[in-house]
C-alpha positions as CSV (number, residue, x, y, z in Angstrom):
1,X,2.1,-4.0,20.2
2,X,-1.7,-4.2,20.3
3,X,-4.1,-1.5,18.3
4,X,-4.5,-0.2,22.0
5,X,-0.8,0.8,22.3
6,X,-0.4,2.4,19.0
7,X,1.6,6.1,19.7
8,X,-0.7,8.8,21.3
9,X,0.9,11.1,18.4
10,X,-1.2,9.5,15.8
11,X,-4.2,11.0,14.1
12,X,-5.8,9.6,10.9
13,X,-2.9,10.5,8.6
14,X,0.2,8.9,10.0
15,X,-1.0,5.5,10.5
16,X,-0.8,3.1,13.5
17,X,3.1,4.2,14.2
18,X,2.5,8.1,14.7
19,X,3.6,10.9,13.2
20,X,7.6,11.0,15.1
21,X,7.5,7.5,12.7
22,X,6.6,9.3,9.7
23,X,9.3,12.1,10.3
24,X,12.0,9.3,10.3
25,X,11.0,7.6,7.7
26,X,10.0,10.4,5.2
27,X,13.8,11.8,4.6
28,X,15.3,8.2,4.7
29,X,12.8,7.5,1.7
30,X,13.5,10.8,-0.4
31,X,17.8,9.8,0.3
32,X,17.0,6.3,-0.6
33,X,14.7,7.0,-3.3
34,X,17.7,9.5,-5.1
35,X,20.0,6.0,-5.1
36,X,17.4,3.6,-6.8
37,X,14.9,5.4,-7.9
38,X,14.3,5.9,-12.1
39,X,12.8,9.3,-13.2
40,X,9.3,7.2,-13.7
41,X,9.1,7.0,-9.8
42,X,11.3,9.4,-8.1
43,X,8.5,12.3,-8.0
44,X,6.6,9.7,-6.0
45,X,9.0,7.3,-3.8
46,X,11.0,10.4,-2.8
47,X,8.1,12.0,-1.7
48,X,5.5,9.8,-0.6
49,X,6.4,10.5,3.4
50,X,6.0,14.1,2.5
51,X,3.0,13.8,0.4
52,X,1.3,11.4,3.9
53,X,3.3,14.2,6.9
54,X,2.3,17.6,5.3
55,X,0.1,17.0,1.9
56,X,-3.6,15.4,3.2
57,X,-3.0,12.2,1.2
58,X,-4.2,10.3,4.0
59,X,-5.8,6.8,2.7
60,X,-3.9,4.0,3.8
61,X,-4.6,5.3,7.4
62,X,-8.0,5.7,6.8
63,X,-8.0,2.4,5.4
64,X,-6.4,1.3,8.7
65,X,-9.0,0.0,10.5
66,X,-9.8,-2.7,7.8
67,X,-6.0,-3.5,7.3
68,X,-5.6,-4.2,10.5
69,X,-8.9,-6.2,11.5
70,X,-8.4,-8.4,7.9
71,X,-4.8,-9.1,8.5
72,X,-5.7,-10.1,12.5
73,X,-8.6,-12.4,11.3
74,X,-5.9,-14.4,8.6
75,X,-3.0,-14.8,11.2
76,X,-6.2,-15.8,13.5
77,X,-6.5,-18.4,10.7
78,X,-2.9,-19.4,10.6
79,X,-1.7,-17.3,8.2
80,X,2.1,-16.7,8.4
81,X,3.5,-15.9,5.3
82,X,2.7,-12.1,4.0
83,X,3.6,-11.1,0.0
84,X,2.8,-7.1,0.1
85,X,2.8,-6.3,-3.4
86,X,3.5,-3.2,-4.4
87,X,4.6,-0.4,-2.0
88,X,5.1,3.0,-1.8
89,X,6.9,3.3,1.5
90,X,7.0,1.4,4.9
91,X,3.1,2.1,5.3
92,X,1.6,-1.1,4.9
93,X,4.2,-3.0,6.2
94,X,3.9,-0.7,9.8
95,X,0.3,-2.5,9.6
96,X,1.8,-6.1,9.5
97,X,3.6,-5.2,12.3
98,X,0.4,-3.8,14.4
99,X,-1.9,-6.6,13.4
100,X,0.4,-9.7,14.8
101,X,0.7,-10.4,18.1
102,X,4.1,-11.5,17.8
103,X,5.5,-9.6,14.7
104,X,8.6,-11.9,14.5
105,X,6.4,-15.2,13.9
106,X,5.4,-13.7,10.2
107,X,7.8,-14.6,7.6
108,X,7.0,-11.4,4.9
109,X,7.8,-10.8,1.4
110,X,7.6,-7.5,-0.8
111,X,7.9,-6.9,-4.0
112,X,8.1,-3.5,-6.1
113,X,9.3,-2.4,-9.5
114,X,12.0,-0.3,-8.0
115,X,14.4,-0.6,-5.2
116,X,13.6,2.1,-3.0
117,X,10.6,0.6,-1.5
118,X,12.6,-2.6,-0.6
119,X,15.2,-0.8,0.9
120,X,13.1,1.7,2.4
121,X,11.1,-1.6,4.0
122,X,14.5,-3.2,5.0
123,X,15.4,-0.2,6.8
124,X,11.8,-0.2,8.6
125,X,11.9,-4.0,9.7
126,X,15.7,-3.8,11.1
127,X,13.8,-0.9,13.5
128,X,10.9,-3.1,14.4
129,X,12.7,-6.7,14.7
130,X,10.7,-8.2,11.3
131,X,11.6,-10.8,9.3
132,X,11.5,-9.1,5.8
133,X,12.5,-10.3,2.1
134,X,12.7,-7.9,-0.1
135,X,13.2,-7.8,-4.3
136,X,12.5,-5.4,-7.5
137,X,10.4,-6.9,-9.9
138,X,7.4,-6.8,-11.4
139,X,4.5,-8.8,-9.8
140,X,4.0,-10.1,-13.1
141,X,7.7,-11.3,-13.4
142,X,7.6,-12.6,-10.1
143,X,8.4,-16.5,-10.5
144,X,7.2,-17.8,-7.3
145,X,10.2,-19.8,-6.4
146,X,9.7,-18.3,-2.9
147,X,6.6,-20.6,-2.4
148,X,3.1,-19.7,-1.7
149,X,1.4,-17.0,0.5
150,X,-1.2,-16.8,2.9
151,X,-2.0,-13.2,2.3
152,X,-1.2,-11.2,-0.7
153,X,-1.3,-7.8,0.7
154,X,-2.3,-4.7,-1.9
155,X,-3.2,-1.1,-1.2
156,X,-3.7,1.3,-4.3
157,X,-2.4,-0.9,-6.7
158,X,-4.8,-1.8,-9.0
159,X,-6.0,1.5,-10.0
160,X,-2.4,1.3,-12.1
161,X,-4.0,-0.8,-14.5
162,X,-7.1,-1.0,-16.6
163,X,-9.7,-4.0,-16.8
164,X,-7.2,-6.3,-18.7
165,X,-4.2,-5.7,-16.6
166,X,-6.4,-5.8,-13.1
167,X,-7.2,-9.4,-14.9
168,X,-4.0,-10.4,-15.2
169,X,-2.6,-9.1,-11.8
170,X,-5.8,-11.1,-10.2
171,X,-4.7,-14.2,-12.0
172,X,-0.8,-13.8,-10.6
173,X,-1.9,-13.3,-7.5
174,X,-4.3,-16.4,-7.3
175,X,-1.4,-18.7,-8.7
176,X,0.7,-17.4,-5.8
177,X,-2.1,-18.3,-3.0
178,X,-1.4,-21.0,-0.8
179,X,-4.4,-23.0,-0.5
180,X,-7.2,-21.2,2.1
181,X,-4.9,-17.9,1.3
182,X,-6.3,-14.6,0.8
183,X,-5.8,-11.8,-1.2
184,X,-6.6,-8.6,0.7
185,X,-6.6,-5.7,-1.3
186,X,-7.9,-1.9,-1.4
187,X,-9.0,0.6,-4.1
188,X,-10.9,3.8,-4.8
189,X,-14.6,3.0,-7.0
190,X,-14.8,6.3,-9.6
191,X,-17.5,6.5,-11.5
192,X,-17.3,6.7,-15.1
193,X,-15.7,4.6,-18.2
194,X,-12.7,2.1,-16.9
195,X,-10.9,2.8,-20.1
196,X,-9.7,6.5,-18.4
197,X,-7.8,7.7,-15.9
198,X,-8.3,10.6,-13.5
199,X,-5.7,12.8,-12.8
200,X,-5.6,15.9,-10.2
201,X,-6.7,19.0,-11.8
202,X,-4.4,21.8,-12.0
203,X,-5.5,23.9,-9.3
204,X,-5.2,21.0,-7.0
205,X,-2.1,20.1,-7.6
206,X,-0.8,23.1,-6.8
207,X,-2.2,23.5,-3.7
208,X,-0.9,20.3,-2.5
209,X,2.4,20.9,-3.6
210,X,2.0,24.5,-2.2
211,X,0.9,22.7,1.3
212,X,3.9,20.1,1.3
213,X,6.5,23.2,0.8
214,X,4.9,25.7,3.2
215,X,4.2,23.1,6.3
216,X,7.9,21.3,5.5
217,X,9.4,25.0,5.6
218,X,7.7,25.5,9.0
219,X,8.5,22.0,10.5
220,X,12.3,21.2,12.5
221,X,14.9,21.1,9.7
222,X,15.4,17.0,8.6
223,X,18.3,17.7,5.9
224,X,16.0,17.6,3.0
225,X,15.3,21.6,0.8
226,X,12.2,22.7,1.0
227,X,12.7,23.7,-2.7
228,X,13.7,19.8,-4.0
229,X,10.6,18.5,-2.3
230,X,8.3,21.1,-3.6
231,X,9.4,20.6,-7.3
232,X,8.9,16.9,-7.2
233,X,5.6,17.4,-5.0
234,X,4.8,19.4,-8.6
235,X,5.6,16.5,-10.8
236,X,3.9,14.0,-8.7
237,X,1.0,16.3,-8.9
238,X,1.2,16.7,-12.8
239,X,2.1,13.3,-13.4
240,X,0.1,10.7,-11.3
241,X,-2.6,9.4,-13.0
242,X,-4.7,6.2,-12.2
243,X,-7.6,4.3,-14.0
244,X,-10.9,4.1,-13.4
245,X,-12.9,1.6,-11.5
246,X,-16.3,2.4,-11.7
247,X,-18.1,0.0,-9.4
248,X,-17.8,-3.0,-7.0
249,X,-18.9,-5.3,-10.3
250,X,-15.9,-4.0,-12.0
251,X,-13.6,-4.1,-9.1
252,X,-14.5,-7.8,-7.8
253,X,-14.7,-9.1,-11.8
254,X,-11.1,-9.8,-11.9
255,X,-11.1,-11.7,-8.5
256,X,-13.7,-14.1,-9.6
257,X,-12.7,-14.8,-12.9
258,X,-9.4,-15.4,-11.4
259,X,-11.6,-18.4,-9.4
260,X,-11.0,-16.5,-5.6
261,X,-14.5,-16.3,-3.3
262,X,-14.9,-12.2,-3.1
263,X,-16.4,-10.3,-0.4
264,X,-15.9,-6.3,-0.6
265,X,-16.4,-4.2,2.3
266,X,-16.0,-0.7,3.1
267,X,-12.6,0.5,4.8
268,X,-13.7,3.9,6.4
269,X,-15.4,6.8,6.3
270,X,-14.8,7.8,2.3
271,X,-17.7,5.9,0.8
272,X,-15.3,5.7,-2.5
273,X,-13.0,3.1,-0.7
274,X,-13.5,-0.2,-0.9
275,X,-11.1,-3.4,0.5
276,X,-11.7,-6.4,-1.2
277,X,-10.8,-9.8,0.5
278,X,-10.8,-12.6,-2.1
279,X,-10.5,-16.1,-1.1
280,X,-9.0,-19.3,-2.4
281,X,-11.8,-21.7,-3.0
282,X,-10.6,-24.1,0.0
283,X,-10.9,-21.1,2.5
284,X,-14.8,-21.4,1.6
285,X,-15.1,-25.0,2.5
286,X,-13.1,-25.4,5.5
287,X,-15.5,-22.4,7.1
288,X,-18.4,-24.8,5.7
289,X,-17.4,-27.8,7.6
C-alpha cells in the first residue's frame, strides 16, 4: 500500500494507518502492557495509543513524511534488513509497512527494554503479513548475533540519554551497520544546557491527562476504565522526563564521532524536530563513483 492509499480516516495524529488502526491497537497495548510491563514503563506502554488517539501527542505522524520518504530512498538503495530500536507501540513499524512496496520482502528486527512493545509489534505484523523479530533487551546489550542492518530505525529515543549515553548509543548503532547502512533517527532540539531534562509542567500535565479521560469517556466503549487510563495518563504526565539537546551541533556530534556521514533535515512543520540520517562511510563513496 502506497502513501496514496493510506486510510481516508487519517489526519496528522494517527499516522499512515488511520485512526480505526489506532482504536485497535491502543487497548491491545494497555492489556499487553499490564502482562510485561515493569512499574518504570507501564504509565507509558499502557498508554501510549491513548496518549496518540485522544491526548495531542502527535509527533511521529508529523514526522511521517520524512519516515516514510528516508525509509523509501534506503529500500530504493537495497536496503532490506530494518533494526527499529526502541519502540513505544506499533507506530513506527506501521511506517515500514507504508514505505515498502512489498512489505513481506523486509526482514525487520526490534528491540526494546520491555516486552510489551515486541508483543505489541508481533500482534501488529501477524495483521499486516510482516516478517517481524522481536526481543527485550537493551540496545546496549544487544550482541549482534543477528547480523548487520541496513537501517537502524529510531524515533524519540535519544532524548533518553544525555551527551555520553547519546555517544555511546551512536557507537552501538554504527557497529551494527551493514556497510552503506543508515541510521535514520529523529529528535526534538531544546534549547538550553544538555545536562537537564525538561519535564511537562504541572498545569500541562493535567490537561492532557484531563483530555485523554474526557474524550476516552465520550468515545464507543473498548473494555478499558476511563478511570485506569486517566491515573496512568497522570503518572506519565508527572513522570516523563527527557534530556536536552540543544542544537543540531549537539545532536549530530555523537553520529560523527561514531565515524557515520550526517545530514539533518527537518521532518515537518515543528521547527524543533529534526531527523537525522547518518551514513556508513561506504554509503558516501558508492554515491561518489
Amino acid at each position: 500500500m502506497t502513501v496514496a492509499e493510506r486510510p481516508q480516516n487519517n489526519t496528522i495524529g494517527f499516522g499512515p494507518d488511520g485512526r480505526d488502526e489506532l482504536l485497535l491497537a491502543a487497548p491491545e497495548a494497555f492489556s499487553i502492557a499490564h502482562d510485561h510491563c515493569s512499574p518504570e514503563c507501564l504509565h507509558i506502554h499502557a498508554i501510549w495509543g491513548y496518549l496518540r488517539l485522544y491526548g495531542g501527542l502527535e509527533s511521529v505522524a508529523r514526522d511521517g513524511d520524512f519516515l516514510i520518504r528516508e525509509l523509501r530512498q534506503a529500500i530504493v538503495d537495497g536496503a532490506r534488513r530494518i533494526l527499529i530500536a526502541g519502540s513505544a507501540d506499533c507506530g513506527i513499524l506501521s511506517y515500514v509497512r507504508y514505505a515498502a512496496p512489498e512489505p513481506a520482502m523486509l526482514e525487520i528486527d526490534l528491540i526494546d527494554r520491555c516486552a510489551t512493545p515486541g508483543a505489541l509489534n508481533r500482534w501488529y505484523a501477524k495483521r499486516h503479513g510482516l516478517n517481524l523479530w522481536a526481543d527485550a533487551t537493551d540496545v546496549m546489550d544487544f550482541d549482534g548475533s543477528r547480523g548487520t542492518y541496513d537501517v537502524i530505525l529510531a524515533h524519540n529515543f535519544l532524548m533518553f540519554f544525555n551527551h555520553e549515553g547519546r555517544c555511546a548509543v551512536a557507537r552501538k548503532w554504527a557497529s551494527l551497520l551493514a556497510p552503506g547502512g543508515r541510521i535514520l533517527s529523529v529528535s526534538t532540539l531544546s534549547a538550553g544546557d544538555d545536562r537537564a531534562v525538561t519535564r511537562f509542567d504541572r498545569d500541562c500535565g493535567e490537561a492532557i491527562a484531563d483530555k485523554v479521560a474526557r474524550e476516552h469517556a465520550a468515545a464507543a466503549p473498548d473494555g478499558i476504565a476511563t478511570e485506569a487510563i486517566a491515573r496512568l495518563a497522570r503518572s506519565y504526565a508527572v513522570g516523563q522526563h527527557n534530556y536536552k539537546i540543544p542544537s543540531d551541533t549537539v545532536l549530530a556530534a555523537p553520529f560523527k564521532a561514531a565515524g557515520l556521514d550526517v545530514t539533518l533535515r527537518a521532518t515537518g512543520p515543528f521547527a524543533a524536530r529534526r531527523g537525522v540520517v547518518a551514513k556508513h562511510p561506504m554509503q558516501k563513496r558508492k554515491e561518489a563513483n
